[in-house]
N, C-alpha and C positions, 0 to 999 in steps of 0.2 A: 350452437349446435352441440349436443351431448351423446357419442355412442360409447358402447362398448364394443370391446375386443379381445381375443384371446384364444390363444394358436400356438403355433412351433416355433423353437426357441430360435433368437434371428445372431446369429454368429458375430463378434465384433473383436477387434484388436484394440478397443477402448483399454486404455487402465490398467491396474495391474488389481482392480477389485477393490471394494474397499477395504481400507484397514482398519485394522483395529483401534478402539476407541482411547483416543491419547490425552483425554484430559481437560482438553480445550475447550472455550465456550464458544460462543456465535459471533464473539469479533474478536475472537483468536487470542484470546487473554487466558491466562493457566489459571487454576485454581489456590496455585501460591500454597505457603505456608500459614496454617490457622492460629493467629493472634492469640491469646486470652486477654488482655488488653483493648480497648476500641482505638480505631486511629487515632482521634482527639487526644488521648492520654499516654500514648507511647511517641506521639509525634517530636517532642520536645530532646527527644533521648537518639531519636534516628538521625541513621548517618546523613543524611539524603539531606533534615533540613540544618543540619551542620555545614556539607557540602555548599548549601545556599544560602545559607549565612557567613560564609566566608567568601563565596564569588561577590554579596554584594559589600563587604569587605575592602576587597580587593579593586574596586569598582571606584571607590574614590581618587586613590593614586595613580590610578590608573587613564582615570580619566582627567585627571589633571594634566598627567602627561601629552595623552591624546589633543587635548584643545589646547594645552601650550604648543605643541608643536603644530597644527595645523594653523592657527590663527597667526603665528607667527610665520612661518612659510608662508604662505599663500597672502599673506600683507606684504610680505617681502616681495616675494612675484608679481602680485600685480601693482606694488612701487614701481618697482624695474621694468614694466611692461612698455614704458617709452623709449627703452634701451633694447637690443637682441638679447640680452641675459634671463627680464621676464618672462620668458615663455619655458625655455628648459629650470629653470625654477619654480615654474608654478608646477611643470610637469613631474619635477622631483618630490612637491610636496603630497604631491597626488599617488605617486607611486610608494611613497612612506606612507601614507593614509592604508594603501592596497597592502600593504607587509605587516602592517599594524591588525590591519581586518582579519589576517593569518592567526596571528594571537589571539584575536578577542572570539576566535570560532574553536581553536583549541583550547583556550578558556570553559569556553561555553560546555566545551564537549565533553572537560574532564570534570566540571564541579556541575553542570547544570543534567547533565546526561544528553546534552541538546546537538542531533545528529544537522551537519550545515554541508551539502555539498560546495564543492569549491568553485567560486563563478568562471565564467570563461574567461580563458589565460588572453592575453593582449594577442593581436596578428597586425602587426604592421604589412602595408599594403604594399608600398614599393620597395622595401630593401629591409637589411638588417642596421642600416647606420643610425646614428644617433637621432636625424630629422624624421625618420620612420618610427622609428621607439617613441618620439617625443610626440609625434601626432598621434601614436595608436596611445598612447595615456590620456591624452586631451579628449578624445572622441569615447574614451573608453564609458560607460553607464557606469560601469563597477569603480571606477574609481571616484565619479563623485557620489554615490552613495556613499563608499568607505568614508570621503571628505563629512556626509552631512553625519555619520554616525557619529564624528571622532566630532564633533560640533555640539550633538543634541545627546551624547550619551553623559557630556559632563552635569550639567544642571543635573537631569536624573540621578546622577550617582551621588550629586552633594544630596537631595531628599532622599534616595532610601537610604545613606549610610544612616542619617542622621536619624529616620524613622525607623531603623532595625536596632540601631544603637540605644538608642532613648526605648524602647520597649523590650528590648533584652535585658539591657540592665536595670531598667523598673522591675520586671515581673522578678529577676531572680534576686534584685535586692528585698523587694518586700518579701519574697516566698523563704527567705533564709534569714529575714528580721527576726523571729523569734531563738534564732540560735546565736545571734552574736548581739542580742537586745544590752545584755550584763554590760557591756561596755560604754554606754553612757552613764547608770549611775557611778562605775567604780574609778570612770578616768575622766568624766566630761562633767561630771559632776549636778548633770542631769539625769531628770527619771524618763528620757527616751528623744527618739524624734520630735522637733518640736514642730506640729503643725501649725498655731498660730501663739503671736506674742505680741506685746504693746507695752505700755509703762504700768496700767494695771495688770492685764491677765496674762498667763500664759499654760498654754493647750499642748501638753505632753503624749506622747503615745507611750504608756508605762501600766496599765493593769492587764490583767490575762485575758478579759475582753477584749479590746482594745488591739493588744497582740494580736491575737487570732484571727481578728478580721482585718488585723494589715497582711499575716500572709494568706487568710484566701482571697484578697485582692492582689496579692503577689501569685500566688496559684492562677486564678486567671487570668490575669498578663503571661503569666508563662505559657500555658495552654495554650493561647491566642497568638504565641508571637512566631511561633514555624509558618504558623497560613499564613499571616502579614505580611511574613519576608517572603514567602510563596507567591505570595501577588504582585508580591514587587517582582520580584527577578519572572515573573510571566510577562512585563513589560518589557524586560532585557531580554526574553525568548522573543517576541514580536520583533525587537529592533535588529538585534541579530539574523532573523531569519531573514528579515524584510532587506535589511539595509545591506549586509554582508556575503549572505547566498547570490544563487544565480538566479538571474532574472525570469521572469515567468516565458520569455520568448527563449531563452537560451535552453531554461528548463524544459517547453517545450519541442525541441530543435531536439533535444540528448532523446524524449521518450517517443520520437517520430524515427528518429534512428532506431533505436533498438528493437519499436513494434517492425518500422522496417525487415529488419534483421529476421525477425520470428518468421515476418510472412514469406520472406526469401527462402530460410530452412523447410518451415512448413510444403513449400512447395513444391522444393527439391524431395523431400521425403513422398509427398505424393506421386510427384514423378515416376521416384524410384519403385514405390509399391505397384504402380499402374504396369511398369515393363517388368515385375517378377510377376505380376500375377497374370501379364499375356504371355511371358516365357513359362512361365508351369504351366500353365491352364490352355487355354485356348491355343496357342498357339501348338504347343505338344501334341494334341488332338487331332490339331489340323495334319500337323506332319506324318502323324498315325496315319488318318485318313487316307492321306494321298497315295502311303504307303499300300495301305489297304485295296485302293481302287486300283493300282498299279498293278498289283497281282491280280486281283479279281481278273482284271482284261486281260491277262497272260492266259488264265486258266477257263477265259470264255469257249473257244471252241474245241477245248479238248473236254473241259468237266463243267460241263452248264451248273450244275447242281452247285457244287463248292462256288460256284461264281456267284450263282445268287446267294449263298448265305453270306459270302467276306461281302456283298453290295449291301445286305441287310444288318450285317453289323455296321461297315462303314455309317447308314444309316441312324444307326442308336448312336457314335461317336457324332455326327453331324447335329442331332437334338440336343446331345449334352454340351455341345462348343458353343451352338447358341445360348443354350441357358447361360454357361461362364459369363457369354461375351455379354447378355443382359443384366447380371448378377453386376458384373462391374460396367457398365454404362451407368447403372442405379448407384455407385458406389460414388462414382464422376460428380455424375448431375441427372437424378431422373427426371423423367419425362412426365412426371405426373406432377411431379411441381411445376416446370414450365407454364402446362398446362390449364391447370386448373387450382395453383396456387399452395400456398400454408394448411387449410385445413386439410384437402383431400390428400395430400402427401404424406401429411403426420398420420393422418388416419392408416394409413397404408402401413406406415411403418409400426403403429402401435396394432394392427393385425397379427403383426410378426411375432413379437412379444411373447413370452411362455405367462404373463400375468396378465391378467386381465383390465384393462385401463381405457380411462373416460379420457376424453379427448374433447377440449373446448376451446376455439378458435371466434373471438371476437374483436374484427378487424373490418372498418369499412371499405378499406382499399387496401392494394398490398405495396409494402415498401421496393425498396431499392433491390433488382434481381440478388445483389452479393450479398444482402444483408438477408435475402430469403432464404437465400441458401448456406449460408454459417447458422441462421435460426435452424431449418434444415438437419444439417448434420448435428448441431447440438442437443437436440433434442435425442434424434437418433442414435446418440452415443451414449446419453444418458438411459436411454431404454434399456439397451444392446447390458448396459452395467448392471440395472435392473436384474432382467434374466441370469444376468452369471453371477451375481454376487447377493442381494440384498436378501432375499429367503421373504419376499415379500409376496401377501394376498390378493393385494388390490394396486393401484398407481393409478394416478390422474395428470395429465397436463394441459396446462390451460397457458394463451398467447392473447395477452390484448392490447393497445394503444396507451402508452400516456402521456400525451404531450408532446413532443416528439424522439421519442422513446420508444420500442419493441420490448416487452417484455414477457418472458418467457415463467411456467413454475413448472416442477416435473419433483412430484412427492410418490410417496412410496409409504406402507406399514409395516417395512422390513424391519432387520435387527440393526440397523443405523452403522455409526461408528467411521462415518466414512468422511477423508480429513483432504483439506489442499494441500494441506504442508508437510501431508507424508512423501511427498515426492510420486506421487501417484497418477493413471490418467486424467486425475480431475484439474492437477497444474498442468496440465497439457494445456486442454482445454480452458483451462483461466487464461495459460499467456494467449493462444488463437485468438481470444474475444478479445482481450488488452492489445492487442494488434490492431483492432478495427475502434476501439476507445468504446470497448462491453467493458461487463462488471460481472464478475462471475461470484455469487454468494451461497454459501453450504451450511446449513442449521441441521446437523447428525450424531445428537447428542447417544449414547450408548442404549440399545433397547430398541430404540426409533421411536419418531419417523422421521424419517427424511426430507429436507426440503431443499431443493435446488434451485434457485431465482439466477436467470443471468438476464441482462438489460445491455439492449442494442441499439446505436444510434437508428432512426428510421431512413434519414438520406434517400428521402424521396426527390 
């Protein structure tokens, strides 16, 4: 279904408007500082893969310590596991494993840039004594991850030290061979590297040919060897995130609390605007009113006349308390969504609209009543922004199925520019949908157009 619409401007306390256009792209990445160099050729020289040629560096001794101590511990504890000493021993090594993971995420965070939240802290169940400590380490997830890191990070670090090493020092030996070549005829008494030899021949790297193409074989070992070491330490970001972070339930559990939280605040704020706008509004009215009728009947049988007109004003205050009190019933929850769903509601409300907008709603059934209704007011806030801000001709939005997903677009031919992360009402409405696990997406490059995608679980 496709109408148009287009009417009087529909009032909203959306947003603060959009802002102005900050530089960012469509997944929130800045425009940076413009190179004259291409990545490939300045990569060699950047900090960054400095910074990761010394984590994986650092990776070897590191890890040697790691699996000496862990293999040793834990051999140790569960020697002694036929004695009562095995088990606060193995719990010890588990707990040095869990202080070590501490390191290897601050590590991570100061040379790889690799952001690690800290897994859940231990909770012993029945007390704070030592048998409670020792069993919240034993049952702990995070502590034998930390055990399998400090196990399977060591192999890995004896191959990339050895593959970072062997190709950093090829590419910059050969790419600097032609500068300190003079030293084998005047000291080694050779005319160069010797690539092969026998009792007859032997195969010197010594003419200016020769030279040249050992260092652009040194040139491209150099090139090649920041991604190398980049791929290697992408293997340390995996083990790290995987093995040393918090677990996907724990992680879980943190972002159900905080959507919690939003929908708690959100609700109290709706609260609060529901009892300021029946204390302003309707409710003032009303106390008018009463006031109003109260006189009128003082003044019935002395001055008929004034009685009817304070009963005919009461009357105009009676019409407009109704409208408030419809105004915000529709604010709540209207009755036309109930009713007759997603499309004729959104229609209703892109009537409102001061722009004119197509409206397409292709939906075989209709989801979950809350999820109708956050589709609902999302829509309607993104309109209500419309009107007050975009200076746009035309908007469309469209709502259809996919897979079990709501998904929503609400575009526009405005002057764009309008951003989540200026602190604006469009991160309002990002956290609301990240409350219910939406996805709120904004493509508002400077100029326009605008494009708004959010996606809703369906929770039919």
């Amino acid at each position: 279904m496709a109408t148009q619409y287009g009417s009087h401007q529909y009032g909203s306390q959306y947003g603060q408007g959009y802002e102005p256009y900050s530089g960012t792209g469509f997944h929130g990445e800045g425009t940076g500082r413009r190179h004259r160099l291409p990545a490939g050729l300045r990569a060699p020289f950047e900090a960054r893969s400095w910074r990761e040629f010394g984590y994986v560096l650092l990776g070897l001794p590191i890890g040697i310590m790691l699996f000496t101590y862990a293999v040793t511990m834990v051999s140790l504890g569960g020697g002694l596991l036929v004695t009562f000493l095995g088990i606060p021993v193995l719990a010890a090594a588990l707990a040095g494993c869990r202080g070590f993971g501490v390191l290897e995420r601050a590590r991570a965070r100061g040379l790889l840039g690799l952001e690690v939240a800290d897994p859940e802290p231990l909770r012993p169940r029945t007390g704070d004594g030592l048998l409670a400590w020792t069993g919240a380490v034993l049952k702990s997830g995070t502590s034998w991850r930390a055990l399998l890191y400090a196990v399977v990070q060591f192999p890995w670090a004896v191959f990339s030290f050895v593959v970072a090493v062997t190709v950093w020092s090829v590419g910059w030996t050969l790419l600097t061979y032609p500068l300190w070549f003079w030293v084998f005829p005047m000291w080694a008494g050779q005319g160069g590297i010797q690539l092969y030899g026998d009792e007859h021949h032997r195969i010197y790297i010594d003419n200016p040919f020769e030279i040249t193409v050992t260092g652009l074989v040194g040139l491209l070992f150099t090139l090649a060897t920041p991604w190398i070491i980049r791929a290697l330490t992408t293997v340390d970001r995996v083990m790290v995130h995987g093995l040393l972070g918090p677990s996907r339930l724990s992680a879980r559990v943190v972002e159900l609390e905080s959507d919690r939280g939003v929908v708690v605040d959100t609700a109290a704020a709706d609260l609060r605007r529901i009892e300021r706008d029946l204390h302003d509004g309707a409710q003032a009215r009303l106390v008018a009113l009463a006031m109003d009728l109260g006189l009128a009947k003082e003044k019935l049988a002395e001055n008929p006349n004034a009685a009817a007109r304070m009963v005919d004003e009461a009357h105009g205050e009676v019409k407009t308390a109704l409208r408030e009190l419809r105004d915000l019933a529709r604010g709540i929850h209207p009755a036309v969504l109930t009713d007759r769903g997603l499309d004729a509601a959104l229609s209703a409300v892109a009537s409102r609209c001061t722009v004119p907008v197509r409206v397409e709603v292709d939906l075989a059934e209709r989801p979950a009543p809350a999820i109708e209704g956050i589709a609902y007011f999302t829509v309607s806030e993104l309109l209500q922004n419309i009107s007050k801000h975009s200076r746009a001709r035309s908007a469309s939005v469209d709502v259809w199925r996919s897979e079990n997903r709501l998904m929503l677009q609400v575009m526009d031919d405005g002057v764009g520019g309008a951003d989540v992360s200026a602190g604006s009402g469009l991160a309002g409405l990002a956290e609301r949908l990240d409350a219910v696990d939406g996805i709120l997406v904004v493509d508002s490059p400077a100029g326009g157009p605008t494009r708004v995608t959010a996606e809703l679980p369906w929770r039919r």
